[in-house]
N, C-alpha and C positions, 0 to 999 in steps of 0.2 A: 720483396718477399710477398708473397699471397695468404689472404686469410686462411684457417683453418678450423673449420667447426666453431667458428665468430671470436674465434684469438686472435690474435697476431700473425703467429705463425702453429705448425707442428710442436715446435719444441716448447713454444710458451703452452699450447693446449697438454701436450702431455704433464710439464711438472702441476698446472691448476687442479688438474684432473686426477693425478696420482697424489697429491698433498693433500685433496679433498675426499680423496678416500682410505685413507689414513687412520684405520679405526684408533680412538681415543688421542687421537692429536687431533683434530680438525679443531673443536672447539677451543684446547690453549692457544693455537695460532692465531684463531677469531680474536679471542681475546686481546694476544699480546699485541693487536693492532691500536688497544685502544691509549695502551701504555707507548710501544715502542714506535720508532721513528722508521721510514723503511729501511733505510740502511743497517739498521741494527737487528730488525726484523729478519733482512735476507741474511743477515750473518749467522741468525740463529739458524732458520734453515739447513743453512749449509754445511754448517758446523754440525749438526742432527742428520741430515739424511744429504750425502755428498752426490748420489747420483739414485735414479725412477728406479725403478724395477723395468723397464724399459732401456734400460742404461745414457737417457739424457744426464749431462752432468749438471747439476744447477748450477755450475760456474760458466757452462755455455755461455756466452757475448750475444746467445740470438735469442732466451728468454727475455722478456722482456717482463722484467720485474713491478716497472711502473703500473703495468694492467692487472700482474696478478695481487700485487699490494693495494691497489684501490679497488680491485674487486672483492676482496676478501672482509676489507675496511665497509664499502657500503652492505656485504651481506649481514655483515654480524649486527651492525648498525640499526637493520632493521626490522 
C-alpha cells in the first residue's frame, strides 16, 4: 500500500482525520490514551463511532491503528 497525506494508507488517513475532528471527543480520546492500553482504546472507538462519515469502517484490517494510537499518544503528550 502507498502513503497517504503521510498515513499509512487512505483508510488509516481518513479515521485520524475524521476522529480528530470530532467536536467534543478529540480531547477524551487524547486523554484515554494516557489510561487505556491500545486495544482497549480502539475498542472504545469502535464501540462509539462503528464507521467515518466517509463510510470507512474502523473494523477495516487496513487502518492501521498502531500509527493512529501512537499519534494521538505523542499529541496529547505534548
Amino acid at each position: 500500500m502507498s502513503e497517504y497525506n503521510g498515513w499509512t494508507n487512505r483508510k488509516t488517513w481518513n479515521v485520524a482525520l475524521w476522529l480528530g475532528n470530532l467536536e467534543g471527543s478529540t480531547n477524551r480520546w487524547c486523554e484515554a490514551t494516557r489510561t487505556m492500553g491500545q486495544a482497549a482504546w480502539v475498542a472504545m472507538l469502535r464501540s462509539e463511532y462503528p464507521v467515518t462519515g466517509d463510510g470507512v469502517k474502523l473494523t477495516d484490517g487496513a487502518v492501521n491503528w498502531d500509527e493512529i494510537y501512537s499519534t494521538t499518544k505523542t499529541d496529547w503528550s505534548e
